[in-house]
Structure formats: C-alpha cells, structure tokens
C-alpha positions as YAML, in Angstrom:
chain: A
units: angstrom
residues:
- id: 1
  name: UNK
  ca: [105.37, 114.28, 100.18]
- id: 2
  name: UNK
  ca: [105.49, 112.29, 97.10]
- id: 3
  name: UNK
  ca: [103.43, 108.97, 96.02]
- id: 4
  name: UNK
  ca: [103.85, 105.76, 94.08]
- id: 5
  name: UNK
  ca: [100.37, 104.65, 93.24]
- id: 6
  name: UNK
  ca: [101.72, 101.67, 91.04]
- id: 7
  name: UNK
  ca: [100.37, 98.27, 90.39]
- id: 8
  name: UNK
  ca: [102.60, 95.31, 89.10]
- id: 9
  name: UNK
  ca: [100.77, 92.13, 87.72]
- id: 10
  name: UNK
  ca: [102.70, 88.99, 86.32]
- id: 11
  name: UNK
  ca: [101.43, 87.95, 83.02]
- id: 12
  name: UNK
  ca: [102.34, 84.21, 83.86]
- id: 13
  name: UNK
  ca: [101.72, 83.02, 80.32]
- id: 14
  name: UNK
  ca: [104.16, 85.14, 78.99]
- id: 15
  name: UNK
  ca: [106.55, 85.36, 82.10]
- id: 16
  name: UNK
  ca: [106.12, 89.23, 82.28]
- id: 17
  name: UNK
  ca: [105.66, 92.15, 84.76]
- id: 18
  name: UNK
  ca: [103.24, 94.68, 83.82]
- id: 19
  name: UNK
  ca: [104.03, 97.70, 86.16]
- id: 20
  name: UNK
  ca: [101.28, 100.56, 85.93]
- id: 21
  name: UNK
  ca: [100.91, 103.46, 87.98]
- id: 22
  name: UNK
  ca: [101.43, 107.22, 88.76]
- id: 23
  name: UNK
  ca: [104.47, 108.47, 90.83]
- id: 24
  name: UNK
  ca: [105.25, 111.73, 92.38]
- id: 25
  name: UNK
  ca: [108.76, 112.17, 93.41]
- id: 26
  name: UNK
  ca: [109.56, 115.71, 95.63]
- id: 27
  name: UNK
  ca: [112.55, 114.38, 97.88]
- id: 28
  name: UNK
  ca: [115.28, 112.01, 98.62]
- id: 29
  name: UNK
  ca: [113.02, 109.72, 100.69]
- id: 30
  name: UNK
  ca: [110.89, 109.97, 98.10]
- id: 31
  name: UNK
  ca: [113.62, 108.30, 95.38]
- id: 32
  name: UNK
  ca: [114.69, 105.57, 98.36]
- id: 33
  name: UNK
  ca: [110.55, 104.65, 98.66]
- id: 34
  name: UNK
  ca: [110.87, 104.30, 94.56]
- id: 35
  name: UNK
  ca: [114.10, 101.88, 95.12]
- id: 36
  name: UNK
  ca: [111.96, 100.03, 97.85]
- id: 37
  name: UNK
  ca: [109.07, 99.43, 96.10]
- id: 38
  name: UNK
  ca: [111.05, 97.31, 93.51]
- id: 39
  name: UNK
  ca: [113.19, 95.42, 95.99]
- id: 40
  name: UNK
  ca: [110.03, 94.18, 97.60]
- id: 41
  name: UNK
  ca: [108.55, 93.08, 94.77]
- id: 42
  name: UNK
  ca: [111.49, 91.35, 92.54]
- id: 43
  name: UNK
  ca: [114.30, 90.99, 95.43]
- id: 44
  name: UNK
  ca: [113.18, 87.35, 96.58]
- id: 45
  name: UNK
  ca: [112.90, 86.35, 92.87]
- id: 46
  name: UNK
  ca: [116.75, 86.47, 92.73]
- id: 47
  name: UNK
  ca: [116.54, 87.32, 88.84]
- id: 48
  name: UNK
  ca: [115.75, 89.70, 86.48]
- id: 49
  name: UNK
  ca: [112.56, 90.53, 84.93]
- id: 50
  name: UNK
  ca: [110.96, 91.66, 81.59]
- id: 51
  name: UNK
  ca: [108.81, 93.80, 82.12]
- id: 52
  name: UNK
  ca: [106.18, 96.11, 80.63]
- id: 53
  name: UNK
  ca: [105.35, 99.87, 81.65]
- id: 54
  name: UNK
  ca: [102.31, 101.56, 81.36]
- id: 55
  name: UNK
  ca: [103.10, 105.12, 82.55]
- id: 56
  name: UNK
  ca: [100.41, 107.49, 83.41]
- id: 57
  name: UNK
  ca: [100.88, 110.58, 85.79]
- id: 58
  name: UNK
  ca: [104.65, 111.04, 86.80]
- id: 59
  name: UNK
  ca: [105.68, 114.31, 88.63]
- id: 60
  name: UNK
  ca: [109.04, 114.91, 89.45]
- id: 61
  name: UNK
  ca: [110.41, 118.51, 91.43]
- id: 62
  name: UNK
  ca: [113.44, 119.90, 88.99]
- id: 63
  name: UNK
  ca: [115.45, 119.29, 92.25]
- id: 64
  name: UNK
  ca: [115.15, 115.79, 92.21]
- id: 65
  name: UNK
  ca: [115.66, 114.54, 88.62]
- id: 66
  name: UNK
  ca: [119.36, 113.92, 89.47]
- id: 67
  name: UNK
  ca: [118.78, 111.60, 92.47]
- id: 68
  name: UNK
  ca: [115.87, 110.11, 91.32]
- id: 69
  name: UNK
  ca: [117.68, 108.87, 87.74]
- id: 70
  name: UNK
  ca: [120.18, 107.46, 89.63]
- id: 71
  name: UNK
  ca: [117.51, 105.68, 91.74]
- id: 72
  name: UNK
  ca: [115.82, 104.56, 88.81]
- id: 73
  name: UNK
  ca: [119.43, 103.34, 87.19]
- id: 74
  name: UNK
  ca: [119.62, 101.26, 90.45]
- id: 75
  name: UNK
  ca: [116.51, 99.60, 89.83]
- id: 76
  name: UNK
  ca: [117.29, 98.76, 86.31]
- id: 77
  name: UNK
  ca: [120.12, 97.36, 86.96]
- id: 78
  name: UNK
  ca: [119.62, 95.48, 89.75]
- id: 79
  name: UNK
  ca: [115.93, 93.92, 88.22]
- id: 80
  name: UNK
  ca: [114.65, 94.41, 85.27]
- id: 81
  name: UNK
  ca: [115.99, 92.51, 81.98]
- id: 82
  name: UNK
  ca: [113.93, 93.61, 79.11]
- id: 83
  name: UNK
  ca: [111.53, 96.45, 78.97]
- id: 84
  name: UNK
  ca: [108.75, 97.83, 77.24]
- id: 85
  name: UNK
  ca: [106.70, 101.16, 77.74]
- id: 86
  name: UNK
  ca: [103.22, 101.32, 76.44]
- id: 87
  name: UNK
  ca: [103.34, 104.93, 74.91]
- id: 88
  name: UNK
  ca: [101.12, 106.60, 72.66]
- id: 89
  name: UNK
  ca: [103.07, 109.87, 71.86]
- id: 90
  name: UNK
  ca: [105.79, 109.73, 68.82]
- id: 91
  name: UNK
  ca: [107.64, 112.19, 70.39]
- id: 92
  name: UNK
  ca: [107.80, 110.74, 74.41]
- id: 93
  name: UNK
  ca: [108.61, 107.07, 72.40]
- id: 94
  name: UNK
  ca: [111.98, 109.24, 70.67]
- id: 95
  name: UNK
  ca: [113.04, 111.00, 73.73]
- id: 96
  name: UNK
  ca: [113.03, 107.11, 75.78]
- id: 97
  name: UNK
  ca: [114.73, 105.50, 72.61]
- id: 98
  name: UNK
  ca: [117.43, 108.04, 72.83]
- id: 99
  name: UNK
  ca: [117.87, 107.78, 76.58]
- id: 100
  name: UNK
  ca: [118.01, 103.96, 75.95]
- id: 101
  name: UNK
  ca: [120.54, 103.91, 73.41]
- id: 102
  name: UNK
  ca: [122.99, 106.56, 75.72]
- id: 103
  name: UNK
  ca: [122.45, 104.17, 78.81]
- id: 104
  name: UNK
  ca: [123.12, 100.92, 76.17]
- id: 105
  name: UNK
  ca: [119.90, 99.29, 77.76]
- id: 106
  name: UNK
  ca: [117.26, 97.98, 76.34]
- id: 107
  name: UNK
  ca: [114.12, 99.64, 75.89]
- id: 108
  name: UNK
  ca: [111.38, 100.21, 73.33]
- id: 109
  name: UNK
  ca: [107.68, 101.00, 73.15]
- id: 110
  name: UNK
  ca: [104.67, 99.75, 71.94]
- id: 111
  name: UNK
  ca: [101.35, 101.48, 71.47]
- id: 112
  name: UNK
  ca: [99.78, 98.64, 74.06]
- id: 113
  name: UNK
  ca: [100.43, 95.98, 75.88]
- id: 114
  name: UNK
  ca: [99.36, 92.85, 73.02]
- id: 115
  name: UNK
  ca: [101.85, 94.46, 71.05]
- id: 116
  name: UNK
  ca: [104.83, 95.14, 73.86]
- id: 117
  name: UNK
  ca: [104.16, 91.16, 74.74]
- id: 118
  name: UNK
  ca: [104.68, 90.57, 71.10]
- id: 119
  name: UNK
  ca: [107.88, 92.76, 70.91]
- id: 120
  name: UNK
  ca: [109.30, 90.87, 73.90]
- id: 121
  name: UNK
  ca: [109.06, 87.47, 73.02]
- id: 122
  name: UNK
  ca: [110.84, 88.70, 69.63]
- id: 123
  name: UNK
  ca: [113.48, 90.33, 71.78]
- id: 124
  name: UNK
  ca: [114.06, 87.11, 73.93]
- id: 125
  name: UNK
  ca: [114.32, 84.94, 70.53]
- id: 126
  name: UNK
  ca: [116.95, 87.37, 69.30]
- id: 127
  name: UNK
  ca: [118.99, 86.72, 72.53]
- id: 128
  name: UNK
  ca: [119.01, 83.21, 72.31]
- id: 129
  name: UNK
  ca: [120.25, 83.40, 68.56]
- id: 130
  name: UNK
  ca: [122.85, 85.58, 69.85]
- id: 131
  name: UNK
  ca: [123.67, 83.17, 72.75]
- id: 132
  name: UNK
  ca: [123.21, 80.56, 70.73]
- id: 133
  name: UNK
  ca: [126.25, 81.73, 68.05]
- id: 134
  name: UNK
  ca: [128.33, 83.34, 70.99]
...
C-alpha cells in the first residue's frame, strides 16, 4: 500500500502553492488517491494554480510508472498553471527540463523556494507581455 505524506501551503503574498511531501505509489488505487488528493485541494478553487514543489522521498513500483504519469498528466492539466521544483541536483533539474519541454508545459527549478517565488513572478510578467501583444 502506497502513501502521500504531502503538505500544500498557500503563500498568499505571492498567490502560490507550495506542495511538499513524500509519495509512494505501488498500485492503481494508489495513482487515483494521487488524482484525489489534488481535486480536494484545488477543485473548489475553479482555477489553476502556480505552484512550487519541494520533492523529497518518491517511490514508484516499475509497474506503475505508466498509470501513474498519466495520473500525474491529469493533475497538471486539470490544476496547476505554472510550476516550479525546488531541486538541488544538476542532473534531476535536466532530466525535468527535458520532460517539460516534450510535454510543452511549463516547468523549471530553482535551488529553493525565495528563488522559485522569484522565477514565478518573472514567468507571470512574461505572460502578460505576451497577452498583452497577442
């Protein structure tokens, strides 16, 4: 049986989610508790969020990294706008960048959470010079 020991904190002065946590993921009902856990936090909000990630343990079984992308696809999509992920390692901050670019969403990293607020609020002021000359 899997877990989700995450915690998700709205930084109000910044209109942000910081979601932090460990997940273990071995079966299906596993990946539906992971789609869950997001509709009952952002669901009622009726919008998207930005948010900020600050990973620490994730274990997935081999089996499940199929069902459990889709799952996390679905939660992407359906509620978060921008996102950051708090990362330390070169290499892990590559490998996301990559994934990013292949799902054309957005995602970057930061070494820590001043910084990923900083990154955001640049992000958001690039989208409203793009909405702003569309």
């Amino acid at each position: 049986m899997g877990y989700m020991r995450v915690r998700v904190e709205h930084n109000v002065s910044h209109d942000v989610y910081v979601i932090a946590g460990s997940t273990r993921i071995d079966d299906e009902d596993d990946c539906k508790s992971f789609v869950r856990f997001f509709e009952d936090q952002f669901a009622a909000l009726g919008h998207k969020v930005d948010v900020i990630f600050v990973p620490g343990e994730f274990i997935i079984e081999p089996a499940m990294v199929e069902p459990w992308g889709r799952a996390r696809q679905e939660v992407f999509d359906r509620f978060f706008g921008l996102s950051i992920r708090v990362v330390s390692d070169y290499d892990f901050s590559i490998d996301q960048a990559t994934k990013a670019i292949k799902r054309k969403e957005v995602v970057s990293s930061a070494p820590d959470i001043e910084t990923a607020l900083v990154l955001i609020a640049h992000m958001r002021a690039q989208q409203s010079e793009s909405d702003a000359t569309a």
